[in-house]
N, CA, C and O atoms as a CHARMM CRD file, in Angstrom:
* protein
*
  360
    1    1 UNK  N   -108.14300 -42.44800-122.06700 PROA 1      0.00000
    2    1 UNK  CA  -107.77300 -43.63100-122.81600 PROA 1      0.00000
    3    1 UNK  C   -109.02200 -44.46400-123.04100 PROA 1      0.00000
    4    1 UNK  O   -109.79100 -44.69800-122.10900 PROA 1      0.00000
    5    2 UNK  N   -109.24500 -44.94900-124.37000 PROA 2      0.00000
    6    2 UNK  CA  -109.90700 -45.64200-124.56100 PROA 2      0.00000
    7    2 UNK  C   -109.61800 -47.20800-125.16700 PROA 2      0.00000
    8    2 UNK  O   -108.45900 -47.54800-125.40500 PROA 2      0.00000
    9    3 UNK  N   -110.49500 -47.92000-125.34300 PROA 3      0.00000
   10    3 UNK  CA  -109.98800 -49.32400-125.84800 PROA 3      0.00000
   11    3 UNK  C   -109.30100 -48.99000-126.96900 PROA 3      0.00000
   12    3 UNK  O   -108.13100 -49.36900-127.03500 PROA 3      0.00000
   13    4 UNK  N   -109.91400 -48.16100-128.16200 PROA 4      0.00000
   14    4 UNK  CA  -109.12500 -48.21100-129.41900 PROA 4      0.00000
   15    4 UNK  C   -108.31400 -46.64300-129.21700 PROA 4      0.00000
   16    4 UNK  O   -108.39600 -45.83900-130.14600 PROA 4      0.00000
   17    5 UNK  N   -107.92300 -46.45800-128.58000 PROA 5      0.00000
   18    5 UNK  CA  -107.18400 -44.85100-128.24100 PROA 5      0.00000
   19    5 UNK  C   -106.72800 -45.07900-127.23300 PROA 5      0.00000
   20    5 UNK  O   -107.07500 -45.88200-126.36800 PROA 5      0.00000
   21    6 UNK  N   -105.38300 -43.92800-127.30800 PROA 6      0.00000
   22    6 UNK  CA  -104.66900 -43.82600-126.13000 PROA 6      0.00000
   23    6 UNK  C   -104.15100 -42.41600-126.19700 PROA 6      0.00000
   24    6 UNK  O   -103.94000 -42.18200-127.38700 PROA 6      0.00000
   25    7 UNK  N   -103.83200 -41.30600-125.41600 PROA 7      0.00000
   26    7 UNK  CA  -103.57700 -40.14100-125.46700 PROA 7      0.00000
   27    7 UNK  C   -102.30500 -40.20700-124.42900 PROA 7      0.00000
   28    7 UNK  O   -102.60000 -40.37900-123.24600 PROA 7      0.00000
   29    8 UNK  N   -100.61200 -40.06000-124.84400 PROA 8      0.00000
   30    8 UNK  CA   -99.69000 -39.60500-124.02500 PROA 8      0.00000
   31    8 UNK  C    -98.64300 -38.51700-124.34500 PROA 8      0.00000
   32    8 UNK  O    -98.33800 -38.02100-125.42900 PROA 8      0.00000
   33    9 UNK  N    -98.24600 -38.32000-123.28100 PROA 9      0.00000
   34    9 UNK  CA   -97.37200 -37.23900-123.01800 PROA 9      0.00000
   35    9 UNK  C    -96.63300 -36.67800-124.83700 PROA 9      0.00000
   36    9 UNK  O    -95.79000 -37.38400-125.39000 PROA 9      0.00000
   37   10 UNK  N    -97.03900 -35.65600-125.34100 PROA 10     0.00000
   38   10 UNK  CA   -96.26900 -35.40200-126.57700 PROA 10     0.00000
   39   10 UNK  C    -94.72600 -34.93700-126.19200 PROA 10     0.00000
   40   10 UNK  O    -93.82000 -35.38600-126.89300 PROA 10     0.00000
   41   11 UNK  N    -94.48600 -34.27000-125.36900 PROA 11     0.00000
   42   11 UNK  CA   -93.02200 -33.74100-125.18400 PROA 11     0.00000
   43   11 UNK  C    -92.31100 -34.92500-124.92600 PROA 11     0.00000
   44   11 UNK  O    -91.16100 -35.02700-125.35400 PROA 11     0.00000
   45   12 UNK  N    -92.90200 -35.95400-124.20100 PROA 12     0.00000
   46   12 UNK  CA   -91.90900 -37.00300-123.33000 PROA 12     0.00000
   47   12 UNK  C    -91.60500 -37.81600-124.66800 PROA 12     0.00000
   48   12 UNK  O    -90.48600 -38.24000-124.95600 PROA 12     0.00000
   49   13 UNK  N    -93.03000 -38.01600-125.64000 PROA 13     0.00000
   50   13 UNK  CA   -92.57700 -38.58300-126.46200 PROA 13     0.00000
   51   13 UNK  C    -91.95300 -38.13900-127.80400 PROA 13     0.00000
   52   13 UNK  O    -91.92600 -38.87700-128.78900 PROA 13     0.00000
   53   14 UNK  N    -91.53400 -37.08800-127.78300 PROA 14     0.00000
   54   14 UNK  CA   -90.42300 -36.34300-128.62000 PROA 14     0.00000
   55   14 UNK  C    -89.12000 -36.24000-128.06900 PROA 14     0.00000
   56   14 UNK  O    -88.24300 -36.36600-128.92400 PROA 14     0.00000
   57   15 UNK  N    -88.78300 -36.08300-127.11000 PROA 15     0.00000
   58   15 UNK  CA   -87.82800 -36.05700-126.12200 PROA 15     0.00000
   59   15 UNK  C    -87.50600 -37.33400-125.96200 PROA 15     0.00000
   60   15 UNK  O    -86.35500 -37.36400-125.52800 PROA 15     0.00000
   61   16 UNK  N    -88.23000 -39.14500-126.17900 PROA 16     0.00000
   62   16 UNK  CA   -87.87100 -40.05900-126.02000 PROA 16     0.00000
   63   16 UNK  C    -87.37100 -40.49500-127.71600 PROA 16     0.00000
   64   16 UNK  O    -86.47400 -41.30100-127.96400 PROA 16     0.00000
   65   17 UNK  N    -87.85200 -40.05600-128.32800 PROA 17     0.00000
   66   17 UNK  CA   -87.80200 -40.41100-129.79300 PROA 17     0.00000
   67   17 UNK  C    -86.26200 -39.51400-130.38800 PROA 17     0.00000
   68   17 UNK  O    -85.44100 -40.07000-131.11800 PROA 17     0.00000
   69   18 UNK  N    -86.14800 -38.36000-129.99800 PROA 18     0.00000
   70   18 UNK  CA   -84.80300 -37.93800-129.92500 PROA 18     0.00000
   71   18 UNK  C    -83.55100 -38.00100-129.31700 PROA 18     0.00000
   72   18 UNK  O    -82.58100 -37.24600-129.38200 PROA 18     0.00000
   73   19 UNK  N    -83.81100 -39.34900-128.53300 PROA 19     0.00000
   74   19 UNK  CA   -83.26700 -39.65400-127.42300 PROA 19     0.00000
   75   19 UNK  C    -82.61000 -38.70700-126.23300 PROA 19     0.00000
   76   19 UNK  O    -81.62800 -39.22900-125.70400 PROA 19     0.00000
   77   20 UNK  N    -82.84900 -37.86800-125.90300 PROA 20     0.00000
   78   20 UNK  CA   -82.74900 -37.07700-124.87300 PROA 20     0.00000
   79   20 UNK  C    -83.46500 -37.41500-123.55100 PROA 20     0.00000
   80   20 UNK  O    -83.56200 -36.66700-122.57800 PROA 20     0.00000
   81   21 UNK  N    -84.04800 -38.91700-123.70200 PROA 21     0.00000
   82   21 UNK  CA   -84.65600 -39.17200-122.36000 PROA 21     0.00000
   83   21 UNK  C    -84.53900 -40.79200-122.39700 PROA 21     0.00000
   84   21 UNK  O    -85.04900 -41.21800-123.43300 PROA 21     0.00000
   85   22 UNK  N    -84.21500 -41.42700-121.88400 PROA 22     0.00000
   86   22 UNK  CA   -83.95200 -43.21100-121.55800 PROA 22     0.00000
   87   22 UNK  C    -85.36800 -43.59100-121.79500 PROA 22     0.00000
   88   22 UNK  O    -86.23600 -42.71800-121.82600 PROA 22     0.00000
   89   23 UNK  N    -85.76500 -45.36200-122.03200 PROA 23     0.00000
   90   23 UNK  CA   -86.98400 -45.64400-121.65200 PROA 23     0.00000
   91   23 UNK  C    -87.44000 -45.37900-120.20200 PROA 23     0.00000
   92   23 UNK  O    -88.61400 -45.10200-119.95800 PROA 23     0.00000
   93   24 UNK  N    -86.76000 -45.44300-119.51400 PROA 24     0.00000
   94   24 UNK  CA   -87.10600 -45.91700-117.98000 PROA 24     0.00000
   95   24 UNK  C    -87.81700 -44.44300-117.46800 PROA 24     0.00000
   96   24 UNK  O    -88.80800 -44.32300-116.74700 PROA 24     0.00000
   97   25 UNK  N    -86.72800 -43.03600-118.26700 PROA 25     0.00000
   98   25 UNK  CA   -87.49600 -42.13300-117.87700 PROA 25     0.00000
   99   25 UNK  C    -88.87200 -41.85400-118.68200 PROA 25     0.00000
  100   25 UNK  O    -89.88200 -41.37100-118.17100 PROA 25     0.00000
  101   26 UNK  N    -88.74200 -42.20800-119.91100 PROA 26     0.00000
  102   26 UNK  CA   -89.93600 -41.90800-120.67000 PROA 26     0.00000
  103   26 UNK  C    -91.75200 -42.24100-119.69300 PROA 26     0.00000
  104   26 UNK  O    -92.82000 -41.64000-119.57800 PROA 26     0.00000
  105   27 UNK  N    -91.07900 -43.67900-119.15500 PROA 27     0.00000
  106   27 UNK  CA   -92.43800 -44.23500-118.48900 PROA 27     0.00000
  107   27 UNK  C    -92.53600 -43.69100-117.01800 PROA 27     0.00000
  108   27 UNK  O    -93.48900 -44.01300-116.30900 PROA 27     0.00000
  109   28 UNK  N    -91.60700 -42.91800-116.60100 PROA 28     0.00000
  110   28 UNK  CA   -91.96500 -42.04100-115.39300 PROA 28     0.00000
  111   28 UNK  C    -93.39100 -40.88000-116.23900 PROA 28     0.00000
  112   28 UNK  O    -94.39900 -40.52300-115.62800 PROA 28     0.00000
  113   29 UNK  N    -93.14200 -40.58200-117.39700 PROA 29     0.00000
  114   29 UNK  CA   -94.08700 -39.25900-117.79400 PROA 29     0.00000
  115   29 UNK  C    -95.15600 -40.00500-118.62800 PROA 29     0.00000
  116   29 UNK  O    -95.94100 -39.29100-119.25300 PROA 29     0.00000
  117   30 UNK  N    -95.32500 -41.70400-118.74600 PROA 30     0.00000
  118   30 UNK  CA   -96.16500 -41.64300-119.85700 PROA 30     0.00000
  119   30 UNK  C    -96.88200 -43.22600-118.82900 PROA 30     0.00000
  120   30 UNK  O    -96.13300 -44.18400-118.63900 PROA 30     0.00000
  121   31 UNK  N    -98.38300 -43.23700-118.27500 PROA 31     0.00000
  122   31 UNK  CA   -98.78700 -44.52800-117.88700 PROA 31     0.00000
  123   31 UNK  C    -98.39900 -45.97800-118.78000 PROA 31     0.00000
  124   31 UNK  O    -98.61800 -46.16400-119.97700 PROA 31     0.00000
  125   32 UNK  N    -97.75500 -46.93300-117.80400 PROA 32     0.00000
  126   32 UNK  CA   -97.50700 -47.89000-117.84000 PROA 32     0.00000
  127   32 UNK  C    -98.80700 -49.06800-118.61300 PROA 32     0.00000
  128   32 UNK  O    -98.48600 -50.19100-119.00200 PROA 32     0.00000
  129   33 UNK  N    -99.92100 -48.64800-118.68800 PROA 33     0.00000
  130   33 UNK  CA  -100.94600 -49.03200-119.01000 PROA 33     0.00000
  131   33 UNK  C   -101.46300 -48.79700-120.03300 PROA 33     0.00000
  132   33 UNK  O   -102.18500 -49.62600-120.58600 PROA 33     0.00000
  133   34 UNK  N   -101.22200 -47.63800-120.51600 PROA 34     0.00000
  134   34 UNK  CA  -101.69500 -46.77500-121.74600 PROA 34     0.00000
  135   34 UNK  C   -100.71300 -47.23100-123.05200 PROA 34     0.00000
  136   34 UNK  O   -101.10700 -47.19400-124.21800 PROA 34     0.00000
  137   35 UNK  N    -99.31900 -47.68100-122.62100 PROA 35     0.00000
  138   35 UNK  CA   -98.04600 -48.21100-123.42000 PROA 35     0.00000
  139   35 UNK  C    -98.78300 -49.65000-123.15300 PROA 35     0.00000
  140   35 UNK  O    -98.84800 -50.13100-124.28400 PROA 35     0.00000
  141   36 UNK  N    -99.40000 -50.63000-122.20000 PROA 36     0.00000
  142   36 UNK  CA   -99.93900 -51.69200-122.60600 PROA 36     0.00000
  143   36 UNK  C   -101.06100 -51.79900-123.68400 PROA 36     0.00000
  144   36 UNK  O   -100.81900 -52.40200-124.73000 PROA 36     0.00000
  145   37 UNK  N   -101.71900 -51.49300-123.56500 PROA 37     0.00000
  146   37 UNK  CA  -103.14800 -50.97700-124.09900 PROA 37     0.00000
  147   37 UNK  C   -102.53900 -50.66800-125.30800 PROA 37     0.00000
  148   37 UNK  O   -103.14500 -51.39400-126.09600 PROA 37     0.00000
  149   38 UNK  N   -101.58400 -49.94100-126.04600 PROA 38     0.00000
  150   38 UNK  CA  -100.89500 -49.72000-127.36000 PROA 38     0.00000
  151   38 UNK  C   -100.43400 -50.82700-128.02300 PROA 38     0.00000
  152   38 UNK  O   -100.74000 -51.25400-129.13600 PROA 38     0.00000
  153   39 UNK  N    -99.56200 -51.29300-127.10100 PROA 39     0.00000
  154   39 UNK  CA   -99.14400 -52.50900-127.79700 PROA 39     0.00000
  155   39 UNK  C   -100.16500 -53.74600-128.03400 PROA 39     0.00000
  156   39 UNK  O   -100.08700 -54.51900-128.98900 PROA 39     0.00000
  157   40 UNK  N   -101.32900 -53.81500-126.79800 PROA 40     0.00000
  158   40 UNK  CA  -102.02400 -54.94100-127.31200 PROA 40     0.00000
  159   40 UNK  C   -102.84700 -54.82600-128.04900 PROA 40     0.00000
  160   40 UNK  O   -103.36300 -55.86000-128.47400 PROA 40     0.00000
  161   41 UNK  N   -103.39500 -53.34400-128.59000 PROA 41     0.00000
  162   41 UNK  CA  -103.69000 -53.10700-129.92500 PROA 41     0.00000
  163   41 UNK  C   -102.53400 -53.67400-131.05500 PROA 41     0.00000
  164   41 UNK  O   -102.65300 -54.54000-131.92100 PROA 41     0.00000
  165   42 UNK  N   -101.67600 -53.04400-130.78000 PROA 42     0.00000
  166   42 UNK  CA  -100.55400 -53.96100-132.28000 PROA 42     0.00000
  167   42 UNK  C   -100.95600 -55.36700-131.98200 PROA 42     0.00000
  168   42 UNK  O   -101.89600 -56.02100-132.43200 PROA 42     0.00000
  169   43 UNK  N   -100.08700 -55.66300-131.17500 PROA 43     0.00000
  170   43 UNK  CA  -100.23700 -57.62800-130.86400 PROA 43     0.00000
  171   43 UNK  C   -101.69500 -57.87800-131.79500 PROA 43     0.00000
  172   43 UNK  O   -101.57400 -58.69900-132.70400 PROA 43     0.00000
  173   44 UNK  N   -103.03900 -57.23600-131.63100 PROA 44     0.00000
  174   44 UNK  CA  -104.16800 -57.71800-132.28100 PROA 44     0.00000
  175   44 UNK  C   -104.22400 -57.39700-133.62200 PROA 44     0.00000
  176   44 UNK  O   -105.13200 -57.65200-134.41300 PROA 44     0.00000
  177   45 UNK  N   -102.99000 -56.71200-133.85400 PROA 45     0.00000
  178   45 UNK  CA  -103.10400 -56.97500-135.52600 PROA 45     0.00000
  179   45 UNK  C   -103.95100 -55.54500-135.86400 PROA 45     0.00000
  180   45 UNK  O   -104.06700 -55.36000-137.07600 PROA 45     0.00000
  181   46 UNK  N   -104.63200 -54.38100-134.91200 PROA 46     0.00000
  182   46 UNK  CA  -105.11700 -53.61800-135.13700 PROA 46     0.00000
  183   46 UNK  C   -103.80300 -51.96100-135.73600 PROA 46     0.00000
  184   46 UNK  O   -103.33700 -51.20600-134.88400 PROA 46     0.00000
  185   47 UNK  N   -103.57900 -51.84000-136.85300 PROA 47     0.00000
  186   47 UNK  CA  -103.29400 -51.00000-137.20500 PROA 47     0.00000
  187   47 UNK  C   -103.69300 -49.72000-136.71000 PROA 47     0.00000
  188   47 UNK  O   -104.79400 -49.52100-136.19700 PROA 47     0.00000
  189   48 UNK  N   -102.49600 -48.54100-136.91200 PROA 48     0.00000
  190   48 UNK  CA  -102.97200 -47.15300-136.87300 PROA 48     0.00000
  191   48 UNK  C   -103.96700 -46.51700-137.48200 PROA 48     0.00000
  192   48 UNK  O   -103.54400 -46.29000-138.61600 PROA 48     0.00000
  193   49 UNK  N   -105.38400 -45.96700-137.35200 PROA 49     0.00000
  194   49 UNK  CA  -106.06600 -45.24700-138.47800 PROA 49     0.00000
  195   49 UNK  C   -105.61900 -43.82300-137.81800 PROA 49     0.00000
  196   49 UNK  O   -105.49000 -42.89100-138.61200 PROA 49     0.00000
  197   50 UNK  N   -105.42500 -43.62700-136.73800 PROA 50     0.00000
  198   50 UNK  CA  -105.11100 -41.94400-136.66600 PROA 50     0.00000
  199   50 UNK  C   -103.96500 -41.63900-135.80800 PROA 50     0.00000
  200   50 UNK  O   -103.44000 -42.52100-135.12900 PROA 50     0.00000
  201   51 UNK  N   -103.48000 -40.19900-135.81200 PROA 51     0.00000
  202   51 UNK  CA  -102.59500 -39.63500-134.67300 PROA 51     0.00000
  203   51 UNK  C   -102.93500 -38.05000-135.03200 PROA 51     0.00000
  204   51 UNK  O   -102.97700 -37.47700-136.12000 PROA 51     0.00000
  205   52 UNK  N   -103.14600 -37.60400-133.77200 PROA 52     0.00000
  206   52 UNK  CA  -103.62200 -36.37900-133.75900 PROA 52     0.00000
  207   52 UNK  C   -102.79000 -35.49800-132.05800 PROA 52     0.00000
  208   52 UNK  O   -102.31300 -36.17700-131.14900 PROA 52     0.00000
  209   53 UNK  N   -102.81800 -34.29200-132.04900 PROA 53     0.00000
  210   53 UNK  CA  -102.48400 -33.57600-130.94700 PROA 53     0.00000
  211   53 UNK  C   -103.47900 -33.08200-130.51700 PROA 53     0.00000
  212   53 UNK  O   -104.30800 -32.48600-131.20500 PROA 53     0.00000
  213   54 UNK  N   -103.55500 -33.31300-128.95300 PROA 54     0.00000
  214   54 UNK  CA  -104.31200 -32.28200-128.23200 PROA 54     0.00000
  215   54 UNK  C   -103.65400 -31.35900-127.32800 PROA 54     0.00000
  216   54 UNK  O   -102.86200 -31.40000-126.38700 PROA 54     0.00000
  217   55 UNK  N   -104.51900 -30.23300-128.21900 PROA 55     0.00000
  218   55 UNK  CA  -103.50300 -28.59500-127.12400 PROA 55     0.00000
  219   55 UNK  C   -104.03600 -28.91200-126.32500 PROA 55     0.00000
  220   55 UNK  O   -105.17400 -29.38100-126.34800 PROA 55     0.00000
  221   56 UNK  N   -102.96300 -28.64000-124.88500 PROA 56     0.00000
  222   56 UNK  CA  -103.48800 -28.05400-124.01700 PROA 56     0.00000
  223   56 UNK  C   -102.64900 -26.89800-123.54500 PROA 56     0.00000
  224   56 UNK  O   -101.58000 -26.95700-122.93700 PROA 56     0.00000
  225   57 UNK  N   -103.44200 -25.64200-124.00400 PROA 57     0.00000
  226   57 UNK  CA  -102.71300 -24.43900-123.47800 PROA 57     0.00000
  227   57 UNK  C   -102.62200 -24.01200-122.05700 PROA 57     0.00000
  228   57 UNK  O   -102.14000 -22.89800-122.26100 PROA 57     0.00000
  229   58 UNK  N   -102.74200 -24.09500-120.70800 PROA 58     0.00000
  230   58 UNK  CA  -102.98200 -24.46000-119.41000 PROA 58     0.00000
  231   58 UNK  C   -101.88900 -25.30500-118.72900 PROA 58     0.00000
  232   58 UNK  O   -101.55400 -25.13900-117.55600 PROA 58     0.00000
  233   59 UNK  N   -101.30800 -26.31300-119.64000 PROA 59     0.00000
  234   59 UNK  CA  -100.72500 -27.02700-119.62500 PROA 59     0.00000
  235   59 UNK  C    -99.15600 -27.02900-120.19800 PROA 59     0.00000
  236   59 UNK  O    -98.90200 -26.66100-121.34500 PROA 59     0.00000
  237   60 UNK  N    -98.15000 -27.48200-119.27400 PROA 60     0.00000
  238   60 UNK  CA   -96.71300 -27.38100-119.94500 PROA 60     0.00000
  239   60 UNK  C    -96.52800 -28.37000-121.03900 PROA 60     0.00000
  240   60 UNK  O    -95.58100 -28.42400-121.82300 PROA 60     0.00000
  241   61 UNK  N    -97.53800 -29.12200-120.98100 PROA 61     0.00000
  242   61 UNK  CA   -97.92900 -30.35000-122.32200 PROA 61     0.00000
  243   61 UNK  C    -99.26100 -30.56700-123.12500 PROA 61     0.00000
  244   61 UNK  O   -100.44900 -30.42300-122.83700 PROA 61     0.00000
  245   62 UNK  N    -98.45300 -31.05200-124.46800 PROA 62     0.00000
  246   62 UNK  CA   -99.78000 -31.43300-125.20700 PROA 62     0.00000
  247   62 UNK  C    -99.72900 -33.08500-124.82300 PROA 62     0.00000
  248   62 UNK  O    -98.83000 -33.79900-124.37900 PROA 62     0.00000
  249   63 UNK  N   -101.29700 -33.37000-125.25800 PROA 63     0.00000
  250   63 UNK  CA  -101.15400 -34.94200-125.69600 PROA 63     0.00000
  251   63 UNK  C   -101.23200 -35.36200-127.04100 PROA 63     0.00000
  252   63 UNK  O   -101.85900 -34.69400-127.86400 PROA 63     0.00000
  253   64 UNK  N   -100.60600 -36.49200-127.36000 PROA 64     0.00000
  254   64 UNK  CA   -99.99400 -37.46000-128.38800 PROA 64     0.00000
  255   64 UNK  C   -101.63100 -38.42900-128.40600 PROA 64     0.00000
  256   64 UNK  O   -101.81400 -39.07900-127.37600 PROA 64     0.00000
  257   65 UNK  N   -102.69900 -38.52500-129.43900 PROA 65     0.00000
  258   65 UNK  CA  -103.90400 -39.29000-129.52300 PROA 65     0.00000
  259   65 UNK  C   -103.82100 -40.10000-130.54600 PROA 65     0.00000
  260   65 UNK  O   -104.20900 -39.68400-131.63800 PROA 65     0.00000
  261   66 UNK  N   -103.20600 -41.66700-130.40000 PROA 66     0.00000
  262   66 UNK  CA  -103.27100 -42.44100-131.34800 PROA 66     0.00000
  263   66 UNK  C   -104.35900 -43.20300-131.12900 PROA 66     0.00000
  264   66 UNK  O   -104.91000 -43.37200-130.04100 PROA 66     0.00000
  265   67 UNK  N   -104.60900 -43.58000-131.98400 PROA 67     0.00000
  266   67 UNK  CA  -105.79800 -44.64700-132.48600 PROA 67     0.00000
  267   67 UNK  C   -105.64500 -45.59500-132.92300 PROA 67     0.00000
  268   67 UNK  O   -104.76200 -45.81600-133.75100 PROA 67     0.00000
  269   68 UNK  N   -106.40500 -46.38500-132.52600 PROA 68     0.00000
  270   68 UNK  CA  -106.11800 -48.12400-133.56300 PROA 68     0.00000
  271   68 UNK  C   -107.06700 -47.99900-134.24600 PROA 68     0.00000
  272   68 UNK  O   -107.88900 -47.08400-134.18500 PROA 68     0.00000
  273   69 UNK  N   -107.05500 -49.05000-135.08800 PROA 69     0.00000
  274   69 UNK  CA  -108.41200 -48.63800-136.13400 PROA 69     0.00000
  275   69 UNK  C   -108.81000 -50.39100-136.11800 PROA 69     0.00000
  276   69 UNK  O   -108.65100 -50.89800-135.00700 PROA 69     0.00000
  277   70 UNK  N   -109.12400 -50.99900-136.82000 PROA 70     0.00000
  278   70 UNK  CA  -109.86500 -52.04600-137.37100 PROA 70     0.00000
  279   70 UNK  C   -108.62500 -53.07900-137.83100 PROA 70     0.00000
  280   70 UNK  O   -107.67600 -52.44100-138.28400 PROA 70     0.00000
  281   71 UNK  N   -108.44900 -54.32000-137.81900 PROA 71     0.00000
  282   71 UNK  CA  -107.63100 -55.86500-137.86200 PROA 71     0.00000
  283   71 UNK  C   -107.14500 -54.87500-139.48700 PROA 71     0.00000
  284   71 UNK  O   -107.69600 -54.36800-140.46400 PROA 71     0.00000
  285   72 UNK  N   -106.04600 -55.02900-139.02200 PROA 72     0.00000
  286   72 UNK  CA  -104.92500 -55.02300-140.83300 PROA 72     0.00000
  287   72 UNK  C   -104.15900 -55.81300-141.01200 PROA 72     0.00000
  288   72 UNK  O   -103.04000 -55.82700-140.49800 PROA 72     0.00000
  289   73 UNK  N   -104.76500 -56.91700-142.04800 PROA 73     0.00000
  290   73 UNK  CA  -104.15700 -57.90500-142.37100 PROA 73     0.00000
  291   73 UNK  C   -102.56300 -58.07500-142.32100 PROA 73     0.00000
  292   73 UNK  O   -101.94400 -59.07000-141.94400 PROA 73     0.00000
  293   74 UNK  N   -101.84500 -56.36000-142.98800 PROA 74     0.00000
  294   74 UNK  CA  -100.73100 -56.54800-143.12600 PROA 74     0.00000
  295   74 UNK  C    -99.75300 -56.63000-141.87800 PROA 74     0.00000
  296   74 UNK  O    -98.56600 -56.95300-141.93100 PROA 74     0.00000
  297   75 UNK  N   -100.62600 -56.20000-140.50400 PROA 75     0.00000
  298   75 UNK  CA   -99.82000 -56.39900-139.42500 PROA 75     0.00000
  299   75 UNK  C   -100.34700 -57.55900-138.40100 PROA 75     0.00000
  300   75 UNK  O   -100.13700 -57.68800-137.19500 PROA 75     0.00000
  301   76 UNK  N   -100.90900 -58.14900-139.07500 PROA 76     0.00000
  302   76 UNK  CA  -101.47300 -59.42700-138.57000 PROA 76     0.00000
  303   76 UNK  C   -100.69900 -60.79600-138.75700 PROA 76     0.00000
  304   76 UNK  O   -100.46000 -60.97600-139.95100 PROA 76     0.00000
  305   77 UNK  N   -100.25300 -61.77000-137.98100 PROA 77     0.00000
  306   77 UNK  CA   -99.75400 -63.01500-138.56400 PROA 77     0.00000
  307   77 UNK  C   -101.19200 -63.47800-139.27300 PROA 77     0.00000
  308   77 UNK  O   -102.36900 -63.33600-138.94100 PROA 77     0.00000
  309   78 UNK  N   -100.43700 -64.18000-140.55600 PROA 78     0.00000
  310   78 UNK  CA  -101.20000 -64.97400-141.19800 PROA 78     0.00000
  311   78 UNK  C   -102.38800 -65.87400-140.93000 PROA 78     0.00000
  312   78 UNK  O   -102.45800 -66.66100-139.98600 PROA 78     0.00000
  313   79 UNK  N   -103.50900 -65.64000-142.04800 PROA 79     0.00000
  314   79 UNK  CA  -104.48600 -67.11600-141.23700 PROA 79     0.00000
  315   79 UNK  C   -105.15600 -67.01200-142.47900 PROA 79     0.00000
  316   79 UNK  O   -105.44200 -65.97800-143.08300 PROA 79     0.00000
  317   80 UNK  N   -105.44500 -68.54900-142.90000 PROA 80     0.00000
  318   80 UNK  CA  -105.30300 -69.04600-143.99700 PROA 80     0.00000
  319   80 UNK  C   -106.70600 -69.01600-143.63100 PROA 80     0.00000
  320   80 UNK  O   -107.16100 -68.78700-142.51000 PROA 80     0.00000
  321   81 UNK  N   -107.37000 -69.28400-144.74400 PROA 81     0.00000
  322   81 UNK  CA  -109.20500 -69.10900-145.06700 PROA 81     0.00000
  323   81 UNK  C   -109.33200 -70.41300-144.61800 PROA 81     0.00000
  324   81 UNK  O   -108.52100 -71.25300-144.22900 PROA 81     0.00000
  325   82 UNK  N   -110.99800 -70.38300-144.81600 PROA 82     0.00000
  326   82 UNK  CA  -111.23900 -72.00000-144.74500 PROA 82     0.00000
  327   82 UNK  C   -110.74200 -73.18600-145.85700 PROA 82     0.00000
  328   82 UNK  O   -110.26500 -72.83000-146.93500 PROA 82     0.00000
  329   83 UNK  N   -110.87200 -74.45900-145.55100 PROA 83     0.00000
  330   83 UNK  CA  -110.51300 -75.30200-146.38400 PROA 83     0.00000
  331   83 UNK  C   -111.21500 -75.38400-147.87200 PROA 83     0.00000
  332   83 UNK  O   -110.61100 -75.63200-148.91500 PROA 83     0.00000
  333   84 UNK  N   -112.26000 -75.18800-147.77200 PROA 84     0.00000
  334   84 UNK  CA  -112.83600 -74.96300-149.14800 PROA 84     0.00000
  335   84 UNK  C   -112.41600 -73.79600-149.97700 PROA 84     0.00000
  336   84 UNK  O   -113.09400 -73.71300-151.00100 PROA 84     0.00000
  337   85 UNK  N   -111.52300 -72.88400-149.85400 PROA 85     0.00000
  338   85 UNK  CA  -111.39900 -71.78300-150.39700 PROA 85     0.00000
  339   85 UNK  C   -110.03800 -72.16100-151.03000 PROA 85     0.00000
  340   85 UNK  O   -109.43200 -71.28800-151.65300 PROA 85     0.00000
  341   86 UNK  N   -109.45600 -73.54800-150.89800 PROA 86     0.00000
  342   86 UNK  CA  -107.76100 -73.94100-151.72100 PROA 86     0.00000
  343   86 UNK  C   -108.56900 -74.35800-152.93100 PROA 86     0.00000
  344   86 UNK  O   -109.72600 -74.73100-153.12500 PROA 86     0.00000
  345   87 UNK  N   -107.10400 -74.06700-153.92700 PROA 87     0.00000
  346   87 UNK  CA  -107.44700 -74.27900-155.27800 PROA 87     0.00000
  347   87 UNK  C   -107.79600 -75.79000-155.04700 PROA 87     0.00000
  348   87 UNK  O   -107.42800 -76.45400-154.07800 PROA 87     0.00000
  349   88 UNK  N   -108.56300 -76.22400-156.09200 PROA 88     0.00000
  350   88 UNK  CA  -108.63000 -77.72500-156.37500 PROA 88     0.00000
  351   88 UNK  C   -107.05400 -77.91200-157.39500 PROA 88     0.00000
  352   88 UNK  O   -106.32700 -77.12200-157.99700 PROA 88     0.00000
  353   89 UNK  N   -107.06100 -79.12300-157.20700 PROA 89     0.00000
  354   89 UNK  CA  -106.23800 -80.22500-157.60200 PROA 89     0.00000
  355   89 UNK  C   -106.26200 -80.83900-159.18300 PROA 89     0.00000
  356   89 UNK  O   -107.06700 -81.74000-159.41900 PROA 89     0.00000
  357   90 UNK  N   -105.68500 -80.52000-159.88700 PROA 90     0.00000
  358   90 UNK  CA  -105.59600 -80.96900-161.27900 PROA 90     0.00000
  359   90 UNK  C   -104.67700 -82.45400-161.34700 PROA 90     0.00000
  360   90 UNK  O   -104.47900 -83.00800-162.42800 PROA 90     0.00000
């Protein structure tokens, strides 16, 4: 896991998304931290730029590698420019 990345459980999170698994179990298979770290990327208004899988053949699981990318306005609350940037006044 990184600041702008997070890599979890792909089965748990197919299996949670199809509902075949509760939240409560989902976060038994997926760090509690890594689901923070996600969201406080959203909260910052930082949009998705990627999602990718990593095989792991070795493994009874792949991982799920989302990415945040850079502030997107459109998931950002609003913030108005500076004051000089309003229309003038007729």
């Amino acid at each position: 896991m990184g600041r702008h990345s997070v890599e979890i459980s792909l089965r748990a999170t197919v299996e949670y998304l199809a509902g075949r698994i509760d939240r409560t179990e989902y976060e038994r298979y997926v760090p509690a931290e890594w689901l923070q770290q996600l969201r406080l990327n959203l909260e910052s208004g930082n949009g998705i730029s990627g999602v990718s899988i990593s095989r792991s053949p070795d493994r009874d699981d792949d991982g799920l590698l989302i990415t945040s990318g850079d502030r997107d306005a459109a998931m950002s609350p609003f913030r108005p420019g500076p004051a000089n940037d309003a229309p003038e006044a007729v």
